[in-house]
N, C-alpha and C positions, 0 to 999 in steps of 0.2 A: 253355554255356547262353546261349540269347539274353536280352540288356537292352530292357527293352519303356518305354514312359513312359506315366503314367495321370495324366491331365489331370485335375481338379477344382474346381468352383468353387462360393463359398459368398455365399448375399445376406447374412449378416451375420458380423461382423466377429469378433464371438468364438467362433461356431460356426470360424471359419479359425485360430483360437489355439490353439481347442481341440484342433483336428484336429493342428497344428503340433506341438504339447505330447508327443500321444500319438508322432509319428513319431520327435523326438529320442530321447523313454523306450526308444523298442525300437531304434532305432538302426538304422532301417530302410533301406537304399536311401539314393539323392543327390537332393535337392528343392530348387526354388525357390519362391517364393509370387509373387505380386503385388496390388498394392491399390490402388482408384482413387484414395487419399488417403492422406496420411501415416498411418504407425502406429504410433504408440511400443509399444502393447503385441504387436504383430506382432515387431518388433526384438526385443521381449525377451523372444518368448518361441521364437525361432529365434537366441537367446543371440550377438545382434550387439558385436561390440564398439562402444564408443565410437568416435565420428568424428573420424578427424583432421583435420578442415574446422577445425574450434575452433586449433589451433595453427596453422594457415595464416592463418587470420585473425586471429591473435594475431600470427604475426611481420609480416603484411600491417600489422596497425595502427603496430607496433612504429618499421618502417621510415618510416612515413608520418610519425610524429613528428618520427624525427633527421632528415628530411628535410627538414621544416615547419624543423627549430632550424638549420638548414645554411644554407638560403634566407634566412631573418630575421636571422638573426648577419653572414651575408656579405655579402648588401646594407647590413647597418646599418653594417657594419665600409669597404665600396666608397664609400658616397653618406654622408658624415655629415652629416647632415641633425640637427640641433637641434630639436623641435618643442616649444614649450610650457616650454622650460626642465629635461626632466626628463633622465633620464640617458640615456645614450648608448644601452646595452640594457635596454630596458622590457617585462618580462616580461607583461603584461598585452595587446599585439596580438598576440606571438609565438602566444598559445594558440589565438587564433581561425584563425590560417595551420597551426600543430599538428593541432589536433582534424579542420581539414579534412580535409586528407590523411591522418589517423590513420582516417577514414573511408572515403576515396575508395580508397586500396592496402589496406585490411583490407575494403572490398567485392570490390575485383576478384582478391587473394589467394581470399578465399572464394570467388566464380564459378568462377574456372577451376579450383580443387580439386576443387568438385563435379561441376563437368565429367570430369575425368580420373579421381577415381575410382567415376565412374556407368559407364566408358565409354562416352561420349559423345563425340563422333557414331560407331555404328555404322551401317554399311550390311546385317548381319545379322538378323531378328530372332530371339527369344528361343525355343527347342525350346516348344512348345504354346504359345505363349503365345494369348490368344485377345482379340478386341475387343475383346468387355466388360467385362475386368480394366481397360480405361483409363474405363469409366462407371461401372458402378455392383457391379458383381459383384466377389468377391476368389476368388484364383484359386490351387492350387498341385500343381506340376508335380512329378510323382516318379519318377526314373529307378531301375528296382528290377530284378532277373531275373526270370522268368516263372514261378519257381515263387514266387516272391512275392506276386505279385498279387493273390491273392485276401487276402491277410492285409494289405497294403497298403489294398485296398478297403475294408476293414473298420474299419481308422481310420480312413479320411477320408469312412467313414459313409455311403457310396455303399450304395443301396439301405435307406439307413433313413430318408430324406426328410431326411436334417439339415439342406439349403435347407428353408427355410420362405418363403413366401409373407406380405407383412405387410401389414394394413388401410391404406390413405392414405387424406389429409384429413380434413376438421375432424370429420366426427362419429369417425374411429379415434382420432383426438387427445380428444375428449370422452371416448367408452372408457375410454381410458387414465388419464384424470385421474380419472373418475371409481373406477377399480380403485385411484389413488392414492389418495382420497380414506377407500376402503375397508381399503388398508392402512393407514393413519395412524391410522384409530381402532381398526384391532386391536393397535397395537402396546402393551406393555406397559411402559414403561421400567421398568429394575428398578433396587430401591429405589437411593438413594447419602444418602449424608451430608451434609446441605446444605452446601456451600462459604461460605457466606454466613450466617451465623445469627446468635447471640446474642454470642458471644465476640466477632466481626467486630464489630457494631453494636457495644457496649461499649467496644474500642478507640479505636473510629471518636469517639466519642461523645466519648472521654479526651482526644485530639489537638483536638476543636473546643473545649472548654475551655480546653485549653491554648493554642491559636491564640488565642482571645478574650480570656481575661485580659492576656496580652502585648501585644496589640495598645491595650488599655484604658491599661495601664499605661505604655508607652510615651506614649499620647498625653498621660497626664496626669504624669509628668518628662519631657514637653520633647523629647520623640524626635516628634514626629509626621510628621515630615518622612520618616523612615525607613520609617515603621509604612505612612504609603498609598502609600511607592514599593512596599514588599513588597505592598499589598495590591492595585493595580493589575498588575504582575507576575503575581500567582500568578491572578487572575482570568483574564488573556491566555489563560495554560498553559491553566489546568482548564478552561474555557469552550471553546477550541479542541481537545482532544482530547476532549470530549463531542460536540460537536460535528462534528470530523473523522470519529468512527465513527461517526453517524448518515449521512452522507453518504455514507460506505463502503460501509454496508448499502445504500442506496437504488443507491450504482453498480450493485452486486452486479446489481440486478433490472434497471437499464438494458443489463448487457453479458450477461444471462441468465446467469449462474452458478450451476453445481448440483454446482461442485466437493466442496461440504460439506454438502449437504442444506440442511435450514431452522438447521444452527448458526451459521455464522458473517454470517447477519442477526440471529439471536440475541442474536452477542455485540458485534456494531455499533452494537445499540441498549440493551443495557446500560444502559451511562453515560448514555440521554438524561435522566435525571429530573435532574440537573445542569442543565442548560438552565432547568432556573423557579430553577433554585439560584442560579444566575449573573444572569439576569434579575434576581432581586431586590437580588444584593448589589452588581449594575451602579451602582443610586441611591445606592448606602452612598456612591458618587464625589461626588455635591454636597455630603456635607460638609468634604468635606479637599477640594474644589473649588480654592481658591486656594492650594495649596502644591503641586498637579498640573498645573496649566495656567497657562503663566506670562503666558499673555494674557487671564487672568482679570484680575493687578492691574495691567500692562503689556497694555493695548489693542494691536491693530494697526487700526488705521485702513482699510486699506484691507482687510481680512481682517473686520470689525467683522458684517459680514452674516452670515459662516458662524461664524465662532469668536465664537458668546454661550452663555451658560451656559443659556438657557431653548429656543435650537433645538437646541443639542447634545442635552442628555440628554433631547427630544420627539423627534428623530430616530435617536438611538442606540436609546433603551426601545422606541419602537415596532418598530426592527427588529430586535432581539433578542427582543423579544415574538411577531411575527410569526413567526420561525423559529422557535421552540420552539413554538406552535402546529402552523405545518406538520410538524413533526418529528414531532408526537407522532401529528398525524391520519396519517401514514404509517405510523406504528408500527403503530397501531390495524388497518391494513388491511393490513402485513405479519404481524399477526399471525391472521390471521381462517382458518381450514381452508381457503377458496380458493388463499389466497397459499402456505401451509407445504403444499398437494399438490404446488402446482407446483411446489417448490423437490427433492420427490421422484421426480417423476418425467422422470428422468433418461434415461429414453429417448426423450423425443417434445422437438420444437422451436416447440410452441406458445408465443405470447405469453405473461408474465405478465397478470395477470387485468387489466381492463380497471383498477379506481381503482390499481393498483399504477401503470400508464403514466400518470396523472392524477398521483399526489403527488412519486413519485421525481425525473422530471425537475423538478419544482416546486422539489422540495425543493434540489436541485441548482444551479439556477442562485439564487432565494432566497440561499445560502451564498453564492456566488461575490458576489454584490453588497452584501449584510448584512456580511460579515466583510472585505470590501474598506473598507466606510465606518466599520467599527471600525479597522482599519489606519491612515485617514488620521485619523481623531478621537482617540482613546485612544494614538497611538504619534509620528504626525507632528506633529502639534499639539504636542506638547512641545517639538518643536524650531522652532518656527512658521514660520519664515522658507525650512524645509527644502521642497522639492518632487521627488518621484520620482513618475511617474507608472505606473510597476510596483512599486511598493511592496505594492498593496493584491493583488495577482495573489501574491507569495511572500510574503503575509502567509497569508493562504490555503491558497497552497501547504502553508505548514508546521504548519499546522492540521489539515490533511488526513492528511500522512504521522504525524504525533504521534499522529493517530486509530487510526490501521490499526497501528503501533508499540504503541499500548496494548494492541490486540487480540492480536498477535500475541504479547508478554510474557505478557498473561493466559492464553490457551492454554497458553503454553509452561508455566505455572504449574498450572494444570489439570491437564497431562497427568498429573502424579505425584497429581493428588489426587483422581482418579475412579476411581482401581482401575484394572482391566487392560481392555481393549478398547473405549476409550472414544474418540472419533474422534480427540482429542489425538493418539492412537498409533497412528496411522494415515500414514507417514511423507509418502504425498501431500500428504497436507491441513496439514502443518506444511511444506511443501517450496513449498505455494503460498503460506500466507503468509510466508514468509522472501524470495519473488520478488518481493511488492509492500513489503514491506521496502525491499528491492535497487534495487527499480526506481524508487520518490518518494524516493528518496532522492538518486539521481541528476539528478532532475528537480527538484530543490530547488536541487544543487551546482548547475544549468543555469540556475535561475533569480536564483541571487545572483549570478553572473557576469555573467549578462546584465545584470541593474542595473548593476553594479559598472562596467564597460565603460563603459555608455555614459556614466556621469558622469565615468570616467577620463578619456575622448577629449573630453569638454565643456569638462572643466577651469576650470571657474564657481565662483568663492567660495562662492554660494548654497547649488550642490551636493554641492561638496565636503570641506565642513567636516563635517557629520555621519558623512562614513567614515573621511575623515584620524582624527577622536579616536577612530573607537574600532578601528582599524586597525594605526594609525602611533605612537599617543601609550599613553604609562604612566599608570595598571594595568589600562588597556581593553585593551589589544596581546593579552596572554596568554590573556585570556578571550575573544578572538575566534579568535584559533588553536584555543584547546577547543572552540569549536560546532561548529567547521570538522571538527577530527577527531572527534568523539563523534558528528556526524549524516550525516555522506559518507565519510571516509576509514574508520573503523574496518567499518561497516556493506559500504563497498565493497570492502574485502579479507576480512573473516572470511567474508560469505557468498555473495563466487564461488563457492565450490564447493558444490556440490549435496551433498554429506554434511554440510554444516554450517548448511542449512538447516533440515534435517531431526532435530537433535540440541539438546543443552541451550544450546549455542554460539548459535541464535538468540534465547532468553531473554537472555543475555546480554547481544548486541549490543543488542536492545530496549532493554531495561535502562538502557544508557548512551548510549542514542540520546534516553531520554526526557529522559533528566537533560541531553543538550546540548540539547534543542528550552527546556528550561526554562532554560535559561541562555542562549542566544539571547534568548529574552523579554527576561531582567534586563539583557542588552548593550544591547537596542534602548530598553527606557525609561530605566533607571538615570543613564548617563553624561548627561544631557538635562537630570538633576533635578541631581545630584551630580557635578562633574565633575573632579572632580581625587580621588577618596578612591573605595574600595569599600565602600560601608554594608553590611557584612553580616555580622549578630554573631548571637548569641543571640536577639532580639525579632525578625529578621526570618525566621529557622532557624522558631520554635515559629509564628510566622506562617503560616509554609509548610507545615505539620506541620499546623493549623488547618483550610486548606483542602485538603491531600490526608484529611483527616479527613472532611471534608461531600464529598468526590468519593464515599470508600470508602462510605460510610454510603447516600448516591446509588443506589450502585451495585448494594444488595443484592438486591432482588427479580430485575435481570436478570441478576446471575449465577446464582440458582438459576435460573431457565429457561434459563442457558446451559448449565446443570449437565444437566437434566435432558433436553434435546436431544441432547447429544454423546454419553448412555449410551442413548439410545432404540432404538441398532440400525436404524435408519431405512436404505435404502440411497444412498450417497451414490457421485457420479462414475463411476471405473472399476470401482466395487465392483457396481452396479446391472444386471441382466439387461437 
């Protein structure tokens, strides 16, 4: 019997899944598909394996490394060159000759894998393939026998119109928002249990008590010195991942993401009612003012303009005032029915709503410039004399990923305590935040080296004194290796892999990513105030306990709206028609 091929094509993309799906089930005939754009759920669902590009580019980089260590060991070992007095081999330029080539041979490893296993270059083309598979049509080719064909036909929907024809431009994109708008308020979220209620607040309540009488009590035997390093410290933390997940949210609507409906702007903004929390206890700083700023009783002279106690805390308040201000008016207007359709409707590539493009980017760069001048006031100042001029960029930095790290923990916490189908458990949506995990975290390691660097190669007293003590010197040493593994190293091997994204192993990693961004804090100010001893006993423990109490207590009204978004059924990403 003759082999016939029945060409087909589809304008949308899960009508071609669909069609895919039914052909594996009967196990019909030999097909190919093709797609004008990548497809992940195309791959998976003509049950592709994994790519071996990923190991080609992994020995690609591998090589690039011992390559980078071969080049800097042997010239350093040929030309001994002395520079600066430091050792012979100085692992600190080897990384930037490393990393290069750990990139340049893990690109070109990657290229020509894909090339050869694309088949690439033919001089053939593909049995049916057809023009339009390379613009906008998706296409798949089935080589079947002729008494097949009609049964062939009949999955891949030929003569039942399954192309559809679809509305463009702005009034189809109004349509549609509008039909979102109309699902949004039939949905009914059903009922859950509030996450956040009374027991919550109660706790929350227990630990600010406990924080506050510690902190009293210390100040009045004679600890005070301890009591406002902890309380300077834990304001950093809490203030910057209130803050970092507002910021998250607002990216969220700059990079249009509709990876998780309206939840995870939900739970970005959360934690903002912190921001007036912190706002206020910022001032609590003018009274322990002179046992935190040691150019309160020790002037600098030439520093006498910017470090005074009456411009500091009129330009700190104000712009911590100002951001929690724009924070909240953004809130306000990610939360309004305009902003929560768009975030559903997940088929159309319209704008967010016009004030959404108004506060977002506001809010966005606001952060970058407000938490840079808390960086140099609240952290540099301590050390007065210190100067980095990316300091305030990976102070930032790690404000932001501690953000998206809280978010990501609480989900992963969530998912067991919303019952069953609730978006937590939705392996995507925990798979995407486990990759901004993965990925500010890496951008952090990126950022403390690049400081790191460039004061190593300056090799300035000025600048180098504040890393030597807490790098090189005892009992700083050990608690800067912990930041290092608890916010990069552990985050970057537990969730390479996409199954451990996806599982309780990201709660995890969170977990003790938060607790290193919170001990980074106590590195960066502690050693500045105390510098040979680790103050850290019981009064600064309940201190800290104090203020993850007024975070949690913060927190409650958005995590029940976070609550009650993730069980609303809403359609979200791949899930949405």
């Amino acid at each position: 019997m003759s082999t016939i091929a029945i060409i087909s094509s589809f304008a949308d993309e899960t009508q071609c899944v669909q069609a895919v799906e039914e052909l594996r089930a009967a196990q019909v005939g030999d097909f190919n598909t093709f797609s004008p754009i990548p497809s992940h759920k195309i791959e998976h669902a003509i049950g592709r394996s994994k790519s071996p590009v990923r190991w080609l580019v992994l020995a690609g980089g591998i090589s690039g490394v011992l390559t980078g260590l071969a080049i800097t060991i042997g010239t350093t070992y040929e030309w001994r060159l002395n520079a600066g007095g430091r050792p012979l081999l100085s692992w600190p330029p080897f990384i930037v000759i490393c990393f290069e080539l750990m990139v340049l041979l893990g690109g070109i490893f990657g290229f020509f894998g894909v090339l050869m296993l694309s088949g690439v270059p033919t001089t053939t083309m593909a049995p049916g393939y057809d023009g339009r598979f390379g613009e906008d049509r998706f296409g798949i080719v089935v080589r079947c026998d002729e008494a097949e064909a009609a049964r062939v036909e009949s999955m891949l929907g030929i003569g039942r119109g399954r192309s559809r024809s679809r509305r463009r431009g702005a009034a189809a994109m109004s349509i549609n928002l509008q039909r979102a708008h109309r699902e949004r308020a039939a949905m009914k979220p059903r009922a859950v249990e509030s996450v956040a209620g009374t027991t919550m607040k109660t706790v929350a309540g227990a630990m600010i008590v406990l924080g506050a009488i510690a902190f009293v009590l210390a100040l009045i035997r004679g600890g005070a010195t301890i009591a406002w390093e902890a309380y300077l410290v834990n304001l950093l933390f809490f203030l910057g991942v209130a803050q970092g997940a507002v910021v998250a949210s607002a990216s969220f609507y700059l990079t249009q993401a509709k990876w998780g409906g309206s939840t995870p702007y939900r739970l970005g903004e959360a934690f903002a009612p912190f921001l007036w929390v912190g706002f206020f206890l910022f001032f609590g700083l003018y009274f322990g003012r002179s046992l935190i700023f040691p150019w309160v009783t020790h002037p600098i002279a030439q520093k006498a303009a910017w470090l005074n106690t009456p411009f500091l805390f009129a330009r700190d308040g104000i712009g911590l005032g100002v951001m929690a201000a724009a924070s909240f008016a953004f809130i306000r207007v990610s939360r309004s029915d305009g902003a929560r359709a768009w975030t559903i409707a997940t088929d159309e590539i319209e704008l967010p709503p016009h004030s959404i493009r108004v506060f977002a980017p506001l809010v966005a760069v606001l952060f970058a410039a407000v938490y840079s001048l808390i960086a140099f006031d609240l952290v540099m100042s301590l050390a007065p004399v210190w100067r980095s001029t990316l300091f305030g960029w990976y102070f930032f930095a790690g404000c932001f990923w501690s953000g998206l790290t809280a978010m990501a923990l609480t989900a992963a916490v969530l998912r067991g305590r919303l019952g069953e189908n609730n978006l937590f458990t939705n392996p995507t949506v925990m798979h995407d935040f486990g990759k901004m995990v993965f990925a500010f975290s890496v951008f952090w390691i990126y950022l403390l080296f690049a400081q790191y660097i460039v004061i190593w190669y300056g090799d300035l007293p000025v600048e180098t004194f504040f890393i030597v003590h807490r790098v090189h010197h005892m009992p700083w040493s050990p608690l800067s290796v912990a930041c290092l593994v608890l916010i990069w190293l552990i985050p970057f091997t537990a969730l390479m892999s996409v199954r451990a994204k996806k599982t309780v192993i990201l709660g995890t990693v969170a977990g003790l990513g938060l607790a290193g961004m919170w001990l980074e804090r106590y590195v960066l100010v502690v050693p500045s105030l105390s510098l040979d001893a680790i103050p850290f006993g019981a009064t600064q423990f309940l201190i800290s306990i104090g203020f993850l109490g007024a975070f949690l207590i913060s927190a409650v009204p958005g995590l029940n709206r976070v609550a009650q978004a993730a069980t609303s059924g809403e359609p979200v990403g791949d899930e949405a028609e």
